[in-house]
N, C-alpha and C positions, 0 to 999 in steps of 0.2 A: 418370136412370140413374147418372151421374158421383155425385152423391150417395148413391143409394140403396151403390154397388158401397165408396164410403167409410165408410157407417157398418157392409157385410159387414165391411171389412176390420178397422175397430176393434176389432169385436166379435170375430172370430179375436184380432187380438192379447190382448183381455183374458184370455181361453180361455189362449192360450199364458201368457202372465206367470202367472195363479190356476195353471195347473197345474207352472210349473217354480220361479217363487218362491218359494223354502220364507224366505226372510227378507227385510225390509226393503231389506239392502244388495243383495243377488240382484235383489229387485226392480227397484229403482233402477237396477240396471247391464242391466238386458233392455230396459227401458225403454229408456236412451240408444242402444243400439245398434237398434233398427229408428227413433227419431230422428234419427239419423243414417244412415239406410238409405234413408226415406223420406218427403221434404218433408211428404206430410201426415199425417205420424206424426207430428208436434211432441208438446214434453211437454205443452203446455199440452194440446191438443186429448185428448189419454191422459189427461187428467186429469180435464180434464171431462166424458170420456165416464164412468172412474170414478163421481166424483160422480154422473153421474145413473143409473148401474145402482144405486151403493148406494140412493138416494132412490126408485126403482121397487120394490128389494127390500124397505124397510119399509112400503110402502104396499098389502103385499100380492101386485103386479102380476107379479108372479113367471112363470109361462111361459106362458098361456092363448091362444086365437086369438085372431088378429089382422089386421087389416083387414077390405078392401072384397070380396065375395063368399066370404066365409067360407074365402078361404085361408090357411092353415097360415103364420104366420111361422116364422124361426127361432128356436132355443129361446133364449132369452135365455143370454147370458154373462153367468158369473160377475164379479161386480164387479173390479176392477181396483185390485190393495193399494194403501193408503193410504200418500204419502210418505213419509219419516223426519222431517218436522217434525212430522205429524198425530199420528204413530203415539209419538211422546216427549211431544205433549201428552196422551196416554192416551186418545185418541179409540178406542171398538172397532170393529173391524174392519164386525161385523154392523150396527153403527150408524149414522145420518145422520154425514155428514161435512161440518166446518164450510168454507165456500169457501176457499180458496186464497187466501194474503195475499199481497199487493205484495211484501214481502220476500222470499216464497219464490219469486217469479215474476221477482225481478228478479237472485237466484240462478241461478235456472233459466238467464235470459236472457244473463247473464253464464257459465255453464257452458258452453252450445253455442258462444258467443262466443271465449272463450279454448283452448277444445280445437280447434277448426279450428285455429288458431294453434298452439299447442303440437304438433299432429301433423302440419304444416310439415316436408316434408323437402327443405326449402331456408332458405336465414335468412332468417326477416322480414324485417329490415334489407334483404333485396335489393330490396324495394320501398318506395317512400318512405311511399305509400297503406297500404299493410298494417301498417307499421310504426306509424302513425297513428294508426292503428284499432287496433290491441293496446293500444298506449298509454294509450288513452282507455278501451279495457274494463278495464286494469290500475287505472286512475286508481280508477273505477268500484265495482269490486273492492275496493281498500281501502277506502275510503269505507263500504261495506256490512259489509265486517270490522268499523270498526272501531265502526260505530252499532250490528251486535249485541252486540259486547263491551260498549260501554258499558250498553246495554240491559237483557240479562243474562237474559232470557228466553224464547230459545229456545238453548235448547243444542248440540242436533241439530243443526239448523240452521246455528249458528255452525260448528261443526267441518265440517259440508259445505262451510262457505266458507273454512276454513282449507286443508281439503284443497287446495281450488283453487286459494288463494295458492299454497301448497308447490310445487304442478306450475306453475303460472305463474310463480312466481320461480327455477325450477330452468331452464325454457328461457330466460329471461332469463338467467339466470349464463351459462348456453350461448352467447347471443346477445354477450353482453356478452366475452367472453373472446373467442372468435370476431373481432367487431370489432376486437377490439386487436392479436390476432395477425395476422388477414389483413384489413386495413383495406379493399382492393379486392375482396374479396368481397364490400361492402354497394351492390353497384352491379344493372345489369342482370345476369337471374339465370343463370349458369352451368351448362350441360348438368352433368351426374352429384349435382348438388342438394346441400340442407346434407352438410357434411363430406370432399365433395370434395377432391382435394388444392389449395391457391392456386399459382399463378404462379410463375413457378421464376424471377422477375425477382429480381435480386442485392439486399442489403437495404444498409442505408447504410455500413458497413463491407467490403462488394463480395466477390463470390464465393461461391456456393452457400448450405446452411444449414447447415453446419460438423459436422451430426450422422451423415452418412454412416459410408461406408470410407475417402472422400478427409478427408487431412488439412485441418485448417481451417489457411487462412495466412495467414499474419501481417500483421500493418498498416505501413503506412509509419509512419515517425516520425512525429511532428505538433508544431512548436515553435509552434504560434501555438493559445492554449489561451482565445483569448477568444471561443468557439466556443459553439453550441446545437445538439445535435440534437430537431429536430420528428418524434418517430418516427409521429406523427400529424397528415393535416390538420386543418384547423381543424373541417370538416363533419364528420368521423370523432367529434373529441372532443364535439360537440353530441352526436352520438346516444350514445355512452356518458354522456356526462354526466345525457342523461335517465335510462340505464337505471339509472345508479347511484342517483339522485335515488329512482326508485321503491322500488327496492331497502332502500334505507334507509328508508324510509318502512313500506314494510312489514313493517320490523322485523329483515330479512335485512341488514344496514350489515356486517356480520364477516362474513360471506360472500360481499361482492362484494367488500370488503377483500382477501380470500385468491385468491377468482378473479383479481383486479386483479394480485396481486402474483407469481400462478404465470403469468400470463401473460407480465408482464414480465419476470421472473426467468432466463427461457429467453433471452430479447435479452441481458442482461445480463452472465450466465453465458458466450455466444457472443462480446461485444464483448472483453471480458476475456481470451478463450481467442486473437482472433486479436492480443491485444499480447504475445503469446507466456509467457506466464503461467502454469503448470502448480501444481496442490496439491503444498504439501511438508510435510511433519510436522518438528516441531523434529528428532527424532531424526534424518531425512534432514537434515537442514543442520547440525547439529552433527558428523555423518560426512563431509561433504561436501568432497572436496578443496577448496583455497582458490579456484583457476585456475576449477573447476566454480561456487562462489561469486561469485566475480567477474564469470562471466557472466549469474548470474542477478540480480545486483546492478545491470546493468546494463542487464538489459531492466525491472526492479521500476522504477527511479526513473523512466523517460518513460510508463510503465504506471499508478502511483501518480499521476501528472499528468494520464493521460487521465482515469483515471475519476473523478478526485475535483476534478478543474477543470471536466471535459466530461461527462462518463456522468451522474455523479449529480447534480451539480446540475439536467442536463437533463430527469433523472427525478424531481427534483423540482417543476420548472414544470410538467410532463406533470401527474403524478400532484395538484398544486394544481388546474388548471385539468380534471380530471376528477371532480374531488372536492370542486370547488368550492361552501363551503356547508355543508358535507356534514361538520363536523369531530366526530369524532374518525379516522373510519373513511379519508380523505384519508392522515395521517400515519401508521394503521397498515399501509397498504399500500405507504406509499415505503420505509418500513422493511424490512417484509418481502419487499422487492420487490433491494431490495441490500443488504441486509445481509451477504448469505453471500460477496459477493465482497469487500465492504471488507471484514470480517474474515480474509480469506484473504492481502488485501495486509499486513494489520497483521501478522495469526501470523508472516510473513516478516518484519517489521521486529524483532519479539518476538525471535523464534530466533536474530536475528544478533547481537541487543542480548547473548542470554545465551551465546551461543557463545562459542570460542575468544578473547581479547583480543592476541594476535600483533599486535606492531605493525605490521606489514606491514598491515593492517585498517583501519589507522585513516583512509586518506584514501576508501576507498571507504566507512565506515560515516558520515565528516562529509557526503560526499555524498548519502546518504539524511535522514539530519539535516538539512539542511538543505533538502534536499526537501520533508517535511516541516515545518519550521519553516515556511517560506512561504508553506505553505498553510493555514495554524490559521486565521488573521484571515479568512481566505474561505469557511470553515467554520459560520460559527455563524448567518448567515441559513439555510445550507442544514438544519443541523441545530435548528432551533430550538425545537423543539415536546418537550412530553417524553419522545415513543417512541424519539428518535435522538438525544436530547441525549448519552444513556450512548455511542452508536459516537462522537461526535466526543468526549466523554472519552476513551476507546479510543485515538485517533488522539494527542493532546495524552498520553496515559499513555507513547505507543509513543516519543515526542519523547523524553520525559523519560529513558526506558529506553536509547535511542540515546547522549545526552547521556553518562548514566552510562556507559555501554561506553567512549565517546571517555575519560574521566577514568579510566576502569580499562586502557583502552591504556596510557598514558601512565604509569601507577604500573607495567606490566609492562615498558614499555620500563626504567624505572629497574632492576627486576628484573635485567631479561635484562645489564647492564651491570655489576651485580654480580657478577653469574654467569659473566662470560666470564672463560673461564681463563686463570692467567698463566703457564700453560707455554711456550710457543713467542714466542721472540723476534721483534721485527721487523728483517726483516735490514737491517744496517747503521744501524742506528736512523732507519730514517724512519717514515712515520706509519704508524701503525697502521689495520689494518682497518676496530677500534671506532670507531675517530675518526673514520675517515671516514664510517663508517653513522651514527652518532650526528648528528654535524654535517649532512648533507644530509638526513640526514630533518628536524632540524627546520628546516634551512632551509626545507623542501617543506611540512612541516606551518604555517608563518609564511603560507603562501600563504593559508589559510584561518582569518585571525588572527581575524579577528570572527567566526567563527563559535565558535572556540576560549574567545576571551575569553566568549563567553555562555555556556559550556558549563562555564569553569572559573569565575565569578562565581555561577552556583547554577543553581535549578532553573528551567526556562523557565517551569511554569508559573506560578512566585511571580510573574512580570514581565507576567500575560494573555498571553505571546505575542510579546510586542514583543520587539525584539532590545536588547539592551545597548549602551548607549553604549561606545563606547571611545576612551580619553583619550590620545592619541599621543605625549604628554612626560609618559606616566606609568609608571615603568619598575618599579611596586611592586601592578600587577595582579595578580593572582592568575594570570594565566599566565604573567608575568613571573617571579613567583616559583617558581612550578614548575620552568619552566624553568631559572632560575639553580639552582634543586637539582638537577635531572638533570644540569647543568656540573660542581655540583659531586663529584657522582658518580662523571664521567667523569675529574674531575681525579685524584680518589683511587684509580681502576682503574688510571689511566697511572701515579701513581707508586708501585702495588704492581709494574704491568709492569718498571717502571725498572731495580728490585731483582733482575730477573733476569740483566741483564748484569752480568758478572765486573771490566768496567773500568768504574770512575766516569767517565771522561770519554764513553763509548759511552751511557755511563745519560744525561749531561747533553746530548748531540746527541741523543738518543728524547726528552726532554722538550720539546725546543727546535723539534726539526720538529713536535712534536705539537700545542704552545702558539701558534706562528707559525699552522700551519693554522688550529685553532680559531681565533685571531683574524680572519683572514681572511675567513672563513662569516659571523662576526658580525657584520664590517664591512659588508658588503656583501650585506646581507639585514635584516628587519626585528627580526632576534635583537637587532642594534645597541640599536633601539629601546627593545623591551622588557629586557633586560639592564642596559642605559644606560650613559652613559660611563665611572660609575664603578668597575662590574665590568670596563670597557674597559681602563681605567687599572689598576688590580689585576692582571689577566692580563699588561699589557704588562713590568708591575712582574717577574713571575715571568719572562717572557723573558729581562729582561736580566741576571737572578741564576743563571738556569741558563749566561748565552754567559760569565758570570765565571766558575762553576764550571767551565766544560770550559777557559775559558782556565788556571786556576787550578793544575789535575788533571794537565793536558797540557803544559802549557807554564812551566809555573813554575818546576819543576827545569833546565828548559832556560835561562831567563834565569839562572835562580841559577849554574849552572854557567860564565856564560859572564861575569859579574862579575870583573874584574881590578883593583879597588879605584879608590882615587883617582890621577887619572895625575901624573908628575912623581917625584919622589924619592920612594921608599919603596914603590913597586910591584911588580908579582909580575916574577920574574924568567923568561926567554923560554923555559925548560925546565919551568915552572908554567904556564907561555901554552900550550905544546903540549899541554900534556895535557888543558888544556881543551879546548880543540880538538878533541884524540881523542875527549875524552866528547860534546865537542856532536856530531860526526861519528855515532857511533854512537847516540845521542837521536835525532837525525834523522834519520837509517835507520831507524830504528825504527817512528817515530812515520808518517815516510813509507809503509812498507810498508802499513800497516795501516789508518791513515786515507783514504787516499787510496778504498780502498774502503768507507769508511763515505758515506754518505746524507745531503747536505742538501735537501731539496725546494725548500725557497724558494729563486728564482733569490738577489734581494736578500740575502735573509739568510746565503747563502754567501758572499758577494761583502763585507757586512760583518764575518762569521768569519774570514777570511783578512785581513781589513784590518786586523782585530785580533790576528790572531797576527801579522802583518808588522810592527807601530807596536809589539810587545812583542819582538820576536824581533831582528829587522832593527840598530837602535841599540848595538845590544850584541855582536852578532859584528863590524859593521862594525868599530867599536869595537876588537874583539881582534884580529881582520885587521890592523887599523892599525899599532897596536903590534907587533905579531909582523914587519909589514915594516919596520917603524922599528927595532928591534931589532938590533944592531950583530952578535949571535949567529944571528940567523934571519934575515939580508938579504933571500935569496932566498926566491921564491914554490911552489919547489916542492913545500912542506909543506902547501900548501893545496890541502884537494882540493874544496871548493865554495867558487868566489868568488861574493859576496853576490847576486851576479845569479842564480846557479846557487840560491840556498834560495830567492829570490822565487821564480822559475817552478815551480819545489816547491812551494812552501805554495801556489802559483794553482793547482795542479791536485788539492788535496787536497776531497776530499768528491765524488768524481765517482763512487762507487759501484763493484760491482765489473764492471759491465757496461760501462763506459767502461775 
């Protein structure tokens, strides 16, 4: 009965297929679905039932009685259309049909095979067994692909089995992206099935999936960058590494490439955003106050460390040991897997390179320079292949770009020093503002002399990378030279400044506190250095031609007037003595008034200006003092109104400014 009620049931189905298959492909899809409805539906059995209604219908046997006491069978069913391999061999319909070959049968075999798998609404992967068994019917699969390709003579056929690659390598891409993003879903199988949401357990950067409402936060520092992330175990990357394997194999290599890399891209994209990282467009950092810059300057360089010490190199061990074997399609997915955030860190290094050149920039853009410098050398295993050779050119361009900014600060510092005006005097002739900012910056900028020196020696990349030697008794560098021209710069801004005081001697104490200072910075910084003794010696040379000039200016008419010739017979007589006297009296009031509130800064170098006007001044009134009491006409001292003691403690308190 089990039999007889199986071969009713066939013969309905052929009835249903003859009458609703109006095509091959129709066919074929009626077909798999009561195969798949009902275990003894198989296609093979649908098909041999075909075969022998066709093989009854030419032999005549068409619907007459049948069996044993002359009862009625049923009327025979229409034969059951002929596959899409038969029917491209040109086999007719009405005609015997030749049997069913191995190839079409092991098509077949592999259809119902891979479609249970493919209409999985959990991932393979969550069983080790299943995943086993796909594996091996994928294996299968290609193998059969690629014997009818080569073959060449079934058509039909072949494209039936491409279809099935297509749907089999497309839930692989699924499987395969799946795996990478939620590695613990390939485990025992999770109630709500494939596509479920994974585990809300924090991922190696800690705290949520940064894609919410809540904001993603920021990472701690990280100073120790000889670090790997394993964003996968080791069992994780076996099963992708097979699925890539097949993948490629079957032709699909540029589209596990791209799965691989949209996969990744999302971690990456996220790792980036919590080192607080944001997209800027040049034109936003060319607008960008400096203070706003600085800050972002400052989370860029431990950010440019993560990724390009730790992110990517780790996505490139990942992406090697998934891809293993597997080349070209390995390399095009580490690329497109971060490229858009290294490019994102470089566009920032670009934008700052061409922005503004304020000096005030320059110790935060050596900063990034040399961020970058440091990291070229650790660059070119990671980039080695030639999909990513062009970002670490990128990176080595962004150096080079850097470098220039730093040499184009430094030509606008020269700028800005010409440009400062000589309107406004400094009061009391001490140093000037310029002096001061000029000097401390490059004492400050000497902090970072090798990095300077490579930057002003040429292009990093003429050297591969390496840093420039620099020669510490060599005072005719290239930024030694620089330097000494921005000195002399500043030298010729102070003595246009000079020109703006009305007394030459106020002009030669501005020269003197300006020239002291400067020497001072240079002494005692590695300006000495690069400068060297002999510009040492040259500057010291101007100092002491300016303490002659203000001795000269100031003080000269004073000596002169207090000259009473040679003593003994034939000297001025003591009513010629008084009036010098009077004159030097009023000279020094004078000079008192007024100096006393002019500016020496250096403690020393006041303390030798007054030693100098005392050892010129001092010898020569004593001197007329002398005379004027020895004087048989002027005995007495009441005509004197400063005794010698009185012009010392005068000329000791001169240069005290006017706030003393």
């Amino acid at each position: 009965m089990a039999e007889d009620g199986e071969e009713k049931l066939l013969a309905t189905v052929q009835h249903i297929v003859q009458t609703l298959g109006s095509s091959d492909t129709m066919t074929e899809d009626i077909l798999k679905v009561f195969s798949n409805y009902d275990g003894r539906l198989s296609l093979d059995k649908l098909y041999a039932a075909r075969a022998a209604a066709a093989a009854a219908a030419s032999g005549g046997g068409g619907g007459g009685a049948g069996g044993i006491g002359g009862e009625h069978s049923m009327p025979a069913s229409p034969p059951l259309p002929p596959p899409p391999a038969a029917a491209a061999a040109g086999v007719s319909a009405a005609g015997a049909r030749p049997p069913v070959t191995s190839m079409e049968r092991t098509v077949r075999t592999l259809d119902r095979q891979i479609s249970q798998f493919v209409a999985m609404d959990r991932l393979i992967w969550a069983d080790s067994a299943d995943a086993d068994a796909f594996l091996e019917a994928v294996d299968d699969l290609i193998g059969t692909v690629q014997e009818l390709d080569a073959a060449g003579t079934n058509r039909a056929l072949l494209d039936r089995a491409d279809e099935l690659l297509s749907r089999c390598m497309a839930r692989m891409e699924d499987e395969f992206r799946a795996l990478i993003e939620r590695p613990d879903d390939a485990a025992p199988v999770v109630p709500g099935g494939f596509g479920s949401d994974a585990s809300d357990e924090e991922d190696d950067f800690g705290g949520g999936d940064g894609y919410g409402d809540e904001p993603i936060p920021i990472a701690k520092p990280v100073t120790d960058y000889d670090v790997v992330i394993d964003a996968l175990s080791p069992g994780s990357i076996a099963n992708v590494h097979q699925i890539a394997k097949r993948m490629v194999d079957a032709g699909f290599g540029r589209e596990c490439a791209e799965a691989y890399a949209e996969a990744r891209r999302s971690f990456v994209d996220e790792s980036v955003a919590r080192l607080g990282i944001r997209p800027r467009t040049a034109e936003e950092v060319h607008t960008s106050a400096w203070e706003e810059l600085e800050f972002d300057i400052a989370r860029w360089i431990p950010a440019f460390n993560m990724v390009f010490r730790i992110l990517i190199p780790s996505e490139r061990r990942l992406c090697d040991r998934v891809f293993d074997g597997l080349a070209p399609f390995g390399d095009l997915a580490f690329i497109a897997a971060v490229r858009t955030q290294a490019l994102q860190l470089i566009s920032f290094g670009d934008a700052i390179s061409s922005s503004s050149r304020a000096p005030e920039r320059l110790f935060r853009v050596v900063d990034m320079y040399e961020a970058v410098r440091d990291i070229l050398p650790d660059l070119d295993p990671v980039f080695s292949d030639p999909y990513s050779a062009t970002l670490r050119a990128e990176v080595s361009t962004m150096c080079n770009t850097l470098g220039s900014s730093i040499k184009g600060i430094f030509m606008e510092l020269e700028n800005l020093i010409r440009r400062d005006p000589a309107r406004v005097a400094a009061p009391g002739g001490g140093i000037h503002p310029i002096t001061r900012y000029v000097m401390n910056y490059l004492r400050a900028a000497c902090g970072s002399r090798q990095t300077l020196e490579e930057v002003m020696e040429g292009d990093l990349g003429a050297n591969g990378g390496a840093p420039v030697a620099v020669d510490p008794d060599r005072p005719t560098s290239s930024l030694a030279v620089h330097i000494a021209w921005i000195m002399d710069v500043l030298h010729k801004n102070l003595d246009t400044k000079s020109k703006i005081y009305r007394d030459p001697s106020l002009a030669s104490i501005f020269l003197l506190n300006n020239g002291k200072y400067i020497i001072q910075k240079v002494n005692d910084s590695e300006l000495g250095v690069l400068l060297g003794d002999e510009w040492i010696k040259q500057m010291t040379t101007r100092v002491r031609r300016w303490s002659v000039d203000y001795q000269r200016t100031t003080w000269g008419k004073v000596t002169t007037v207090l000259q009473t010739g040679s003593p003994g017979i034939g000297g001025l007589p003591a009513k010629a003595m008084l009036q010098k006297l009077r004159m030097f009296n009023t000279y020094f009031e004078e000079i008192f008034a007024t100096q006393s509130e002019w500016v020496i800064a250096d403690e020393q170098l006041r303390v030798d200006i007054r030693a100098a006007v005392e050892d010129s001044v001092m010898p020569v009134y004593a001197s007329l003092i002398a005379k004027l009491k020895s004087s048989p006409e002027t005995g007495r001292d009441w005509f004197i109104k400063y005794t010698p003691e009185d012009v010392v403690a005068r000329i000791r308190h001169l240069f005290e400014g006017a706030a003393k």
